[in-house]
C-alpha positions as CSV (number, residue, x, y, z in Angstrom):
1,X,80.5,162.7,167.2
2,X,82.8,163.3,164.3
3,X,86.6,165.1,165.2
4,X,88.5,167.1,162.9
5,X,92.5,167.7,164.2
6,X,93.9,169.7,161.8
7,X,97.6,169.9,161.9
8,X,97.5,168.0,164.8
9,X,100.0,164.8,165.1
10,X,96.7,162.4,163.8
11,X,96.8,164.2,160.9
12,X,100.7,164.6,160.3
13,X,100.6,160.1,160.8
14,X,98.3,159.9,158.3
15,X,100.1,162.2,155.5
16,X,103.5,159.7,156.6
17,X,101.3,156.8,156.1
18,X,99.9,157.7,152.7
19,X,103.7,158.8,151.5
20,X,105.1,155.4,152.6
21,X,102.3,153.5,150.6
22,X,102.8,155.6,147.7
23,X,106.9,155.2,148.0
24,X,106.2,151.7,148.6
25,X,104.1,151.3,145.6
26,X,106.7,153.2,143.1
27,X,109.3,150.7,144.7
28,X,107.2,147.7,143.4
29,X,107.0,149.4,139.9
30,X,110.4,150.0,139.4
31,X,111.4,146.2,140.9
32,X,109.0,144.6,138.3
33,X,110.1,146.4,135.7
34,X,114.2,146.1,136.6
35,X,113.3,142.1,137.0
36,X,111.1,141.9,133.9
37,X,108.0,140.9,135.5
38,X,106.2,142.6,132.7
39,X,106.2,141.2,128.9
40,X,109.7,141.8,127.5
41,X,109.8,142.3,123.5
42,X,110.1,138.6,121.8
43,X,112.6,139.9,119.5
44,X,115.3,140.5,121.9
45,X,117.1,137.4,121.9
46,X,120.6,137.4,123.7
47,X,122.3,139.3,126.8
48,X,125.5,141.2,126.2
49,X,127.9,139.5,129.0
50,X,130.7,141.7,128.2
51,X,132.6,144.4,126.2
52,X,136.2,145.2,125.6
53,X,136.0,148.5,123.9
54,X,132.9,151.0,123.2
55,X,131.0,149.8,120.6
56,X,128.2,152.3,119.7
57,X,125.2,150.5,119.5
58,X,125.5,148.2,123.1
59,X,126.1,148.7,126.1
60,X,127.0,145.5,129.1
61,X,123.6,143.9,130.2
62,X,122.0,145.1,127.3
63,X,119.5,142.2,125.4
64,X,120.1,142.4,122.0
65,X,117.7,142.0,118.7
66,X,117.0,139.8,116.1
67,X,118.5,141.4,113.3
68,X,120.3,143.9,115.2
69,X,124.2,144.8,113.3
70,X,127.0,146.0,115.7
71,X,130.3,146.7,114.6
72,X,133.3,146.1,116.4
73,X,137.0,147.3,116.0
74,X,139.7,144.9,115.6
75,X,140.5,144.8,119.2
76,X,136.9,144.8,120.4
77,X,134.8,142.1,122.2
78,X,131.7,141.2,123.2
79,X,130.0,137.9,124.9
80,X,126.6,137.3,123.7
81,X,124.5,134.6,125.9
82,X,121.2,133.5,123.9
83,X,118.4,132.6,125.6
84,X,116.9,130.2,123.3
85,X,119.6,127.9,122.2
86,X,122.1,128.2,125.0
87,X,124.4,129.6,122.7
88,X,128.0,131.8,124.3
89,X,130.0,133.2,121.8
90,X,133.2,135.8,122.2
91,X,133.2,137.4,119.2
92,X,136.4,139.5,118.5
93,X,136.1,142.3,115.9
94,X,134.1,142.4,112.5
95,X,130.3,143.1,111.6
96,X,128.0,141.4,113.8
97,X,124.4,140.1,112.7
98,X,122.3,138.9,115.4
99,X,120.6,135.8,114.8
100,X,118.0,133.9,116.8
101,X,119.8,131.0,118.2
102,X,123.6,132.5,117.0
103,X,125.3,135.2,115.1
104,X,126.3,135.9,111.7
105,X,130.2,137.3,111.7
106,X,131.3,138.8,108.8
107,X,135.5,139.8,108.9
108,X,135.4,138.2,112.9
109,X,136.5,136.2,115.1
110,X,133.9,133.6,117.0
111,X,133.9,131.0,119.3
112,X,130.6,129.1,120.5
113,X,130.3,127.5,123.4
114,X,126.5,125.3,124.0
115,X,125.4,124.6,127.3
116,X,123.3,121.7,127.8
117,X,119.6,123.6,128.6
118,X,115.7,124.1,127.9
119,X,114.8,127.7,129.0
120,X,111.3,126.4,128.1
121,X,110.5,123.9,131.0
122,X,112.2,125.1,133.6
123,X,110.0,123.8,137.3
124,X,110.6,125.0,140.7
125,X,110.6,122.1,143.2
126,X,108.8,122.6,146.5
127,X,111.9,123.8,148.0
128,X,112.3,126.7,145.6
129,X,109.2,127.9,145.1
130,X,108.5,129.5,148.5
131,X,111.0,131.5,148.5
132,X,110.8,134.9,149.3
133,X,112.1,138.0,151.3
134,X,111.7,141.4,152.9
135,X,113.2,144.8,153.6
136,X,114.2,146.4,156.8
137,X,115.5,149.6,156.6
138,X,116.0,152.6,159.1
139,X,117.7,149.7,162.0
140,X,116.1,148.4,164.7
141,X,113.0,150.4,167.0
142,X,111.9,152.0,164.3
């Protein structure tokens, strides 16, 4: 014998369920796509570190592309990290090319710094790679 409870509680817990699974599943979107879980676009090549000023075409924690020109004022700065060679640089005003493994600074100032990597082979040990974690929200006897 089949029951039907319309607006009754039954039916009230199951609406809450399926909104929490859908909120749940937008949450797991938006995560993958903030931590770049997905396929990011070969071309970009460094992370902006910092500004000092408002250049127009980056913002901080932007990646930037091959190829890519920004222009800075005299008193402007930004930190590029590259992800391929390891490469910091400050660059301080001029026209700024963005190479593969390092910039191209025309009427600048740079300094590089290397750090001693290979973003290609990086392993997790046993220790690492079980990491995880989880959520609570709303306090405890909910």
């Amino acid at each position: 014998m089949e029951r039907h409870f319309r607006g009754s509680a039954w039916s009230l817990a199951a609406a809450a369920g399926r909104a929490r699974l859908a909120g749940i599943a937008v949450a797991a979107v938006v995560t993958a796509l903030g931590t770049g879980a997905w396929a990011t676009d070969a071309s970009e090549v460094a992370l902006v570190e910092s500004i000092t000023g408002t250049p127009p075409s980056v913002q901080l924690m932007d990646y930037v592309r091959t190829g890519q020109v920004i222009r800075l004022g005299p008193q402007e700065t930004i930190v590029l990290s590259y992800q391929a060679s390891c490469v910091r640089e400050t660059i301080t005003g001029g026209t700024v090319t963005v190479g593969i493994e390092r910039s191209q600074v025309q009427s600048g100032e740079v300094t590089r710094t290397g750090g001693r990597c290979d973003p290609g082979r990086i392993v997790l040990t046993g220790a690492e790679s079980h990491i995880a974690g989880r959520t609570f929200r709303g306090g405890p006897g909910r």
